[in-house]
C-alpha positions in Angstrom: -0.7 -7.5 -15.0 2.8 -8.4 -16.4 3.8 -5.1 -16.9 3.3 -3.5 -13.6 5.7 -3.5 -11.2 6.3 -6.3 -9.1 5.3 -6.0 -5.6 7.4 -7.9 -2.8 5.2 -9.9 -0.5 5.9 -7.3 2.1 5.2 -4.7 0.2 1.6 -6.1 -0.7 1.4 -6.4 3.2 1.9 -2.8 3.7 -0.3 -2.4 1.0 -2.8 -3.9 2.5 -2.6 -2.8 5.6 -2.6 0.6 4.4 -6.1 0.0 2.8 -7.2 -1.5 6.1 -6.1 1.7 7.9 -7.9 4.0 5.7 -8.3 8.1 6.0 -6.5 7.4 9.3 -3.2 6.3 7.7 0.1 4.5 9.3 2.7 6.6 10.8 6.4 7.2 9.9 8.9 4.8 12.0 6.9 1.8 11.5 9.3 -1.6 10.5 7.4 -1.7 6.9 8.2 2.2 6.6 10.8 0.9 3.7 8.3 -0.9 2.1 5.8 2.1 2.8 8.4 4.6 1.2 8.7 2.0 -2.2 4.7 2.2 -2.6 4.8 6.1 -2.1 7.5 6.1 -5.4 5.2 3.1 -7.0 2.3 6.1 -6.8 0.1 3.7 -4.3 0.8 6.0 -1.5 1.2 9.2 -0.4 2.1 10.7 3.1 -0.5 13.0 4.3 0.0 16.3 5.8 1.3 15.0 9.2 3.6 12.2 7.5 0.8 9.6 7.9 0.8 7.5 5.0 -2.2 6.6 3.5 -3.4 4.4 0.0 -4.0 6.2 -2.8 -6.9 5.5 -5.7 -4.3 3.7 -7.8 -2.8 1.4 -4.4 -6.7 0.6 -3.8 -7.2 -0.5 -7.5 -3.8 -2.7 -6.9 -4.9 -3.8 -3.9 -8.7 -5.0 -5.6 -6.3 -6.8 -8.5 -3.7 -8.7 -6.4 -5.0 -8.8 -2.8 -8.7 -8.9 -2.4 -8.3 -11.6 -5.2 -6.7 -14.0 -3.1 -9.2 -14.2 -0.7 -10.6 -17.3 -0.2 -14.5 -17.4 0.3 
């Protein structure tokens, strides 16, 4: 884990948030679109045809290692 890039708490927010929004995806002018923008260079998003963005395979696997992980059952 040391050796991938270090997500911002806000940035694991969008993150998340991304992953809750699924297929359906988050549109552009959003106030996390920065942070939205920094995951799409980090590869753990993409924008979609219409500009949506959405998680990708690699932002879910992040997600599973730094997010769901914190969860407290």
């Amino acid at each position: 884990m040391w050796d991938e890039p270090y997500l911002e708490t806000c940035c694991r927010s969008a993150l998340h948030r991304l992953l809750l929004c699924q297929d359906v995806g988050r549109p552009e002018g959003l106030r996390d679109q920065p942070c939205l923008e920094r995951l799409c260079r980090m590869g753990f998003a993409r924008q979609d045809e219409q500009g949506r963005f959405v998680i990708t395979p690699a932002g879910c696997a992040r997600h599973d290692r730094e997010i769901a992980g914190l969860t407290v059952a």
